[in-house]
N, C-alpha and C positions, 0 to 999 in steps of 0.2 A: 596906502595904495600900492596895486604890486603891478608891475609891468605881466603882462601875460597876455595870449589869446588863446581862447578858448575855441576849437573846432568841432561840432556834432554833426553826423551824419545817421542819417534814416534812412534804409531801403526796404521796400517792399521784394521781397525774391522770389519767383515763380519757380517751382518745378523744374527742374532740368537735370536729368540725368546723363547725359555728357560731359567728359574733365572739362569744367569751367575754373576759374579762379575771379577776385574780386582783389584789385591791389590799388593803394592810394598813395600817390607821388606826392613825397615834397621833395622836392628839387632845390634845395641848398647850396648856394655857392661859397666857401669860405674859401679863400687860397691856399694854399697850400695844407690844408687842413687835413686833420687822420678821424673819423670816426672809433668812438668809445661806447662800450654797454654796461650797464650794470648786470651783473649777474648773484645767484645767490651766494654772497660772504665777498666781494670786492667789485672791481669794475678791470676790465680786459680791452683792450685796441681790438676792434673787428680783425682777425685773417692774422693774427699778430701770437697777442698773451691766451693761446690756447689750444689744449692737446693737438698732437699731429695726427693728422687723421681724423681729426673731430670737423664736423659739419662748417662751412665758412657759404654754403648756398643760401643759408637764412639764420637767422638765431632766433630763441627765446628772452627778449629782454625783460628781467626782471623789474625796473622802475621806470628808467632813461635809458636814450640813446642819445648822445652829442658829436657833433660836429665840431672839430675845433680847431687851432693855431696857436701858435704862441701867442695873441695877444685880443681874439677872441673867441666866441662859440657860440651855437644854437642848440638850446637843449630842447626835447622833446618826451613826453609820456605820457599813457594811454590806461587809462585805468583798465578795462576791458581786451584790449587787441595785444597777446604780447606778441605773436611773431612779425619780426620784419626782416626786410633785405636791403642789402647795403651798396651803393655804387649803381647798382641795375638791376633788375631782374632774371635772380641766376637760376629760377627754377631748373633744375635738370643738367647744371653744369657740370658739376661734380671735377673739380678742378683741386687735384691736390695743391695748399699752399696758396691759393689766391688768396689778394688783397680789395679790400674796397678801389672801384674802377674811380671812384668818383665820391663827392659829399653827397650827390644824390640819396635819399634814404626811402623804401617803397615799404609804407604797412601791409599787414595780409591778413584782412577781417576775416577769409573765410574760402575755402576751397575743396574738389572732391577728389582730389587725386590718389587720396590716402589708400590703399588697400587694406582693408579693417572691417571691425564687425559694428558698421552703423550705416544709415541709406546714404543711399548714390546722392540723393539732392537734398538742398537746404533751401524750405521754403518760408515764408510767413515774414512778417515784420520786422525789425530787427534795427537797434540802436547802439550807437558807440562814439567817444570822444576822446579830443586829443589838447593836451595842454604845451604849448609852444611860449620859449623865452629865450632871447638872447640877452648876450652881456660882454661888454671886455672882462670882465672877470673870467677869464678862459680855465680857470682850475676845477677838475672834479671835485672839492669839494663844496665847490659852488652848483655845482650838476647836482650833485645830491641832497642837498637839502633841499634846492628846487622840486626835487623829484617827490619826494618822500613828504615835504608839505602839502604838496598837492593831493598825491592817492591817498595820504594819513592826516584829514587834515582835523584841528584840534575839537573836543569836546565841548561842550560851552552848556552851562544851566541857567534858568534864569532863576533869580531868587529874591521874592516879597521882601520890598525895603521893612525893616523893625520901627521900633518906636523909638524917637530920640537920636535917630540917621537924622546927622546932619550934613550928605549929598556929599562928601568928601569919597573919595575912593580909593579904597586899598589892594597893592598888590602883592600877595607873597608868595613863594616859592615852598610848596612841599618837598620837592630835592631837585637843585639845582646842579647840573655837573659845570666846572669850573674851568670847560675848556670846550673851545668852539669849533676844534676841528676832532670831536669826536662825537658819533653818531648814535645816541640811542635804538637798538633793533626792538629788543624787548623788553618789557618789565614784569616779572610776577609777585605776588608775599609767596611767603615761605610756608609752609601747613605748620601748624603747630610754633612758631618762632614769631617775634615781634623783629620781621625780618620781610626784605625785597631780596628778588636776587633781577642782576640785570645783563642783559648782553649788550653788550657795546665795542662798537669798531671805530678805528681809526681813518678818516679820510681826508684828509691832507695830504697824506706823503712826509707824515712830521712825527718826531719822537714827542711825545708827550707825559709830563706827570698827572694822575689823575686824583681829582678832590673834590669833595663834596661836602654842597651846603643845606639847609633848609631853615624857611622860618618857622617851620610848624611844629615841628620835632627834634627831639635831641639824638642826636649822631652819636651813637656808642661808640661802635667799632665796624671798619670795614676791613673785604678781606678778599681776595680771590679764592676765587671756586671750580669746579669742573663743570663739566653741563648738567650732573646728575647730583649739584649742591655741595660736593666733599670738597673740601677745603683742600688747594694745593699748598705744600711746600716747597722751599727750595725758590732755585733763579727764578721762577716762574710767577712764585708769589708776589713780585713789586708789582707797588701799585703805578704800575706804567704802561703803555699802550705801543711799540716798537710802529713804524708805518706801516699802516695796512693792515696790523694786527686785530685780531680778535679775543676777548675775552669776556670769561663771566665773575660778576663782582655780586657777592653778600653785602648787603648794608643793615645794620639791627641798629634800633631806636630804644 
Protein backbone atom coordinates (compact mmCIF):
# COMPACT_ATOMS: atom_id res chain seq x y z
CA UNK A 1 0.00 0.00 0.00
CA UNK A 2 1.39 3.48 -0.82
CA UNK A 3 0.50 6.64 1.04
CA UNK A 4 -0.63 9.09 -1.85
CA UNK A 5 -3.67 11.18 -3.19
CA UNK A 6 -4.69 11.42 -6.02
CA UNK A 7 -6.40 14.74 -7.54
CA UNK A 8 -8.54 15.01 -10.81
CA UNK A 9 -10.05 17.78 -12.29
CA UNK A 10 -12.74 18.24 -15.13
CA UNK A 11 -13.70 21.40 -16.75
CA UNK A 12 -15.83 22.21 -19.31
CA UNK A 13 -14.29 25.85 -20.96
CA UNK A 14 -16.34 27.98 -22.91
CA UNK A 15 -15.07 30.25 -25.51
CA UNK A 16 -13.51 33.19 -24.47
CA UNK A 17 -11.32 35.18 -26.30
CA UNK A 18 -9.96 37.65 -23.60
CA UNK A 19 -6.41 36.97 -21.55
CA UNK A 20 -7.89 34.50 -19.16
CA UNK A 21 -5.75 32.12 -17.15
CA UNK A 22 -6.91 28.93 -15.08
CA UNK A 23 -4.47 28.33 -12.01
CA UNK A 24 -4.90 25.73 -9.15
CA UNK A 25 -3.47 26.50 -5.45
CA UNK A 26 -1.99 24.21 -3.33
CA UNK A 27 -0.93 26.09 -0.48
CA UNK A 28 1.79 24.18 1.41
CA UNK A 29 3.00 25.08 4.54
CA UNK A 30 6.31 23.60 5.41
CA UNK A 31 8.63 25.84 7.66
CA UNK A 32 11.19 27.04 6.65
CA UNK A 33 11.15 25.17 3.58
CA UNK A 34 12.85 25.96 -0.13
CA UNK A 35 10.88 24.51 -3.05
CA UNK A 36 12.71 22.03 -5.75
CA UNK A 37 11.91 20.78 -9.60
CA UNK A 38 12.87 18.36 -11.48
CA UNK A 39 14.02 19.32 -14.64
CA UNK A 40 15.51 17.44 -17.68
CA UNK A 41 19.02 15.52 -16.28
CA UNK A 42 18.83 16.60 -12.38
CA UNK A 43 16.73 18.61 -10.06
CA UNK A 44 17.32 22.74 -9.32
CA UNK A 45 16.06 24.99 -5.99
CA UNK A 46 13.25 27.26 -7.77
CA UNK A 47 14.91 31.09 -8.19
CA UNK A 48 18.29 29.38 -6.98
CA UNK A 49 20.29 26.39 -9.28
CA UNK A 50 19.55 28.17 -12.61
CA UNK A 51 20.86 30.31 -15.55
CA UNK A 52 20.91 34.08 -14.67
CA UNK A 53 18.43 35.53 -16.57
CA UNK A 54 16.52 32.43 -17.05
CA UNK A 55 12.64 32.54 -16.28
CA UNK A 56 12.02 32.13 -12.19
CA UNK A 57 8.00 33.68 -13.09
CA UNK A 58 7.05 30.01 -13.77
CA UNK A 59 8.83 26.90 -14.79
CA UNK A 60 8.37 23.68 -16.81
CA UNK A 61 8.58 20.85 -14.37
CA UNK A 62 9.73 17.96 -15.69
CA UNK A 63 8.26 14.92 -12.99
CA UNK A 64 8.11 16.76 -9.33
CA UNK A 65 8.03 19.71 -7.59
CA UNK A 66 8.77 19.55 -3.68
CA UNK A 67 8.55 21.50 -0.90
CA UNK A 68 10.77 20.83 1.71
CA UNK A 69 13.03 21.30 5.10
CA UNK A 70 15.58 19.58 6.65
CA UNK A 71 13.42 17.12 8.07
CA UNK A 72 10.40 16.91 5.88
CA UNK A 73 8.54 17.57 2.27
CA UNK A 74 5.51 17.45 -0.01
CA UNK A 75 6.08 16.20 -3.24
CA UNK A 76 3.86 16.74 -5.98
CA UNK A 77 3.31 15.60 -9.86
CA UNK A 78 1.15 16.00 -12.66
CA UNK A 79 1.26 13.56 -15.50
CA UNK A 80 -0.37 16.24 -17.86
CA UNK A 81 0.01 19.97 -16.55
CA UNK A 82 3.89 20.65 -16.46
CA UNK A 83 3.83 24.47 -15.93
CA UNK A 84 3.59 25.80 -12.51
CA UNK A 85 4.47 28.80 -10.20
CA UNK A 86 5.99 29.04 -7.21
CA UNK A 87 5.48 31.19 -3.87
CA UNK A 88 2.46 33.13 -5.83
CA UNK A 89 1.40 34.01 -8.87
CA UNK A 90 4.15 35.88 -10.79
CA UNK A 91 2.48 36.08 -14.05
CA UNK A 92 4.23 39.26 -15.52
CA UNK A 93 6.62 39.88 -12.79
CA UNK A 94 9.69 39.56 -14.34
CA UNK A 95 11.90 40.20 -11.46
CA UNK A 96 15.44 39.49 -11.99
CA UNK A 97 16.74 36.89 -9.19
CA UNK A 98 13.59 36.22 -7.25
CA UNK A 99 12.99 33.52 -5.00
CA UNK A 100 9.88 31.44 -4.06
CA UNK A 101 7.81 34.20 -1.89
CA UNK A 102 6.42 31.24 -0.09
CA UNK A 103 5.79 26.90 -0.18
CA UNK A 104 2.77 28.04 -1.77
CA UNK A 105 2.86 26.17 -5.20
CA UNK A 106 0.05 27.34 -8.30
CA UNK A 107 -0.34 24.72 -11.32
CA UNK A 108 -1.25 26.25 -14.78
CA UNK A 109 -3.54 23.84 -16.91
CA UNK A 110 -3.88 26.40 -19.37
CA UNK A 111 -3.95 30.11 -20.53
CA UNK A 112 -4.10 32.58 -23.65
CA UNK A 113 -1.71 35.15 -23.11
CA UNK A 114 0.86 33.56 -25.37
CA UNK A 115 1.41 35.67 -28.53
CA UNK A 116 1.76 32.66 -31.21
CA UNK A 117 0.29 31.10 -33.99
CA UNK A 118 -2.92 29.00 -32.38
CA UNK A 119 -6.65 30.56 -31.26
CA UNK A 120 -7.17 33.18 -28.78
CA UNK A 121 -9.65 30.62 -26.77
CA UNK A 122 -9.50 27.14 -25.31
CA UNK A 123 -12.72 25.45 -25.35
CA UNK A 124 -14.34 22.06 -24.95
CA UNK A 125 -13.77 19.38 -22.06
CA UNK A 126 -10.90 18.87 -20.71
CA UNK A 127 -9.20 16.52 -17.90
CA UNK A 128 -6.05 16.50 -15.84
CA UNK A 129 -4.50 15.09 -12.37
CA UNK A 130 -2.19 15.54 -9.77
CA UNK A 131 -0.42 12.94 -7.55
CA UNK A 132 0.39 14.40 -4.00
CA UNK A 133 2.80 12.70 -0.95
CA UNK A 134 4.39 13.72 1.86
CA UNK A 135 7.18 12.06 4.00
CA UNK A 136 9.91 12.95 6.65
CA UNK A 137 12.13 11.48 4.24
CA UNK A 138 12.83 15.11 3.10
CA UNK A 139 15.64 13.89 0.45
CA UNK A 140 15.30 14.22 -3.42
CA UNK A 141 16.00 11.00 -3.79
CA UNK A 142 12.97 10.13 -2.14
CA UNK A 143 11.08 13.07 -4.58
CA UNK A 144 12.13 11.11 -7.36
CA UNK A 145 11.27 7.87 -7.33
CA UNK A 146 8.01 8.98 -5.95
CA UNK A 147 7.83 10.95 -8.99
CA UNK A 148 8.97 8.70 -11.70
CA UNK A 149 6.80 5.63 -10.09
CA UNK A 150 3.99 7.42 -10.51
CA UNK A 151 4.11 9.05 -14.38
CA UNK A 152 6.16 5.50 -15.29
CA UNK A 153 4.35 3.20 -13.57
CA UNK A 154 5.33 -0.71 -14.08
CA UNK A 155 4.19 -3.15 -16.99
CA UNK A 156 2.38 -6.13 -15.72
CA UNK A 157 1.09 -9.33 -17.96
CA UNK A 158 -1.00 -11.78 -17.05
CA UNK A 159 0.02 -15.22 -17.88
CA UNK A 160 -2.14 -18.84 -17.99
CA UNK A 161 -1.06 -20.92 -14.96
CA UNK A 162 0.88 -24.34 -16.89
CA UNK A 163 0.27 -27.85 -16.04
CA UNK A 164 1.93 -29.00 -12.76
CA UNK A 165 1.90 -24.96 -11.22
CA UNK A 166 2.01 -25.92 -7.89
CA UNK A 167 0.60 -21.97 -6.84
CA UNK A 168 4.14 -21.19 -5.47
CA UNK A 169 5.38 -17.86 -6.86
CA UNK A 170 8.49 -16.73 -8.35
CA UNK A 171 10.45 -13.66 -8.58
CA UNK A 172 13.33 -12.75 -10.76
CA UNK A 173 15.07 -10.08 -11.89
CA UNK A 174 16.15 -9.67 -15.68
CA UNK A 175 18.72 -6.88 -14.46
CA UNK A 176 18.87 -5.63 -11.27
CA UNK A 177 21.11 -2.46 -10.57
CA UNK A 178 22.81 -2.97 -7.28
CA UNK A 179 22.19 0.38 -5.88
CA UNK A 180 19.25 2.35 -4.80
CA UNK A 181 20.08 5.71 -5.08
CA UNK A 182 20.56 5.41 -8.79
CA UNK A 183 17.83 6.13 -11.22
CA UNK A 184 17.06 4.28 -14.33
CA UNK A 185 16.23 7.05 -17.38
CA UNK A 186 16.37 4.63 -20.07
CA UNK A 187 16.80 1.39 -21.46
CA UNK A 188 17.24 0.14 -25.07
CA UNK A 189 19.12 -3.39 -26.86
CA UNK A 190 21.67 -2.59 -29.01
CA UNK A 191 20.88 -3.44 -33.11
CA UNK A 192 22.62 -6.06 -33.99
CA UNK A 193 24.70 -7.00 -30.26
CA UNK A 194 23.29 -9.31 -27.49
CA UNK A 195 23.44 -6.01 -25.85
CA UNK A 196 21.27 -3.07 -23.60
CA UNK A 197 22.60 -0.02 -23.37
CA UNK A 198 21.16 2.20 -20.56
CA UNK A 199 21.11 5.75 -19.09
CA UNK A 200 21.25 6.10 -15.67
CA UNK A 201 21.60 9.07 -13.10
CA UNK A 202 22.68 9.46 -9.73
CA UNK A 203 20.13 10.94 -7.05
CA UNK A 204 21.18 10.93 -3.86
CA UNK A 205 23.76 13.35 -3.71
CA UNK A 206 26.20 10.22 -3.16
CA UNK A 207 29.35 8.67 -4.93
CA UNK A 208 28.41 5.42 -6.03
CA UNK A 209 29.91 2.00 -7.60
CA UNK A 210 27.71 0.50 -9.99
CA UNK A 211 26.93 -3.45 -10.51
CA UNK A 212 24.76 -5.55 -12.03
CA UNK A 213 22.81 -8.60 -11.47
CA UNK A 214 20.17 -10.81 -13.19
CA UNK A 215 18.47 -14.08 -12.87
CA UNK A 216 17.81 -14.67 -16.41
CA UNK A 217 20.96 -14.05 -18.05
CA UNK A 218 24.62 -14.26 -18.01
CA UNK A 219 26.36 -10.92 -17.56
CA UNK A 220 29.38 -10.83 -19.80
CA UNK A 221 30.85 -7.66 -19.78
CA UNK A 222 29.91 -4.26 -18.84
CA UNK A 223 31.07 -1.00 -20.01
CA UNK A 224 30.64 2.70 -20.48
CA UNK A 225 29.61 4.31 -23.50
CA UNK A 226 28.74 7.70 -25.05
CA UNK A 227 25.16 8.55 -26.11
CA UNK A 228 25.88 7.27 -29.57
CA UNK A 229 27.13 3.59 -28.14
CA UNK A 230 31.20 4.14 -28.59
CA UNK A 231 32.79 3.02 -25.81
CA UNK A 232 34.64 5.69 -23.64
CA UNK A 233 38.08 5.47 -22.35
CA UNK A 234 40.13 6.72 -19.89
CA UNK A 235 38.78 8.40 -16.10
CA UNK A 236 35.45 8.36 -17.52
CA UNK A 237 35.41 4.71 -18.14
CA UNK A 238 34.78 3.47 -14.12
CA UNK A 239 32.01 2.07 -13.49
CA UNK A 240 30.83 4.74 -11.06
CA UNK A 241 28.33 7.37 -10.83
CA UNK A 242 30.04 10.81 -9.15
CA UNK A 243 26.64 12.80 -7.38
CA UNK A 244 24.30 13.88 -9.81
CA UNK A 245 26.07 12.41 -12.42
CA UNK A 246 25.06 10.96 -15.57
CA UNK A 247 25.95 8.23 -17.58
CA UNK A 248 25.50 5.64 -20.32
CA UNK A 249 26.33 1.97 -19.52
CA UNK A 250 26.56 -1.19 -22.32
CA UNK A 251 25.74 -4.37 -20.75
CA UNK A 252 26.09 -7.82 -23.21
CA UNK A 253 24.81 -11.24 -22.06
Amino acid sequence: MEKKIEVLYRLRKKSVINPEAVYVSFPYQIENGKIFLDVPGGNIEAGVDQIKGSSNDWYTVQNFATARNSHSQVVMCSQEIPLMQFGAINTGRYQAGAVSQSTNMYSWPMNNYWVTNFNADQVGEMQWSYFINSSEDSSLEYATKFAWSNRIPFLTRVLPAGEGNDGTNQVKNILKINSENVLLVNMTPVENEKAVMLQLREIGGKMVDLSFSSDIVNIKKVEVCDVVGETVKGEQAALKLKPWESKFIKIYW
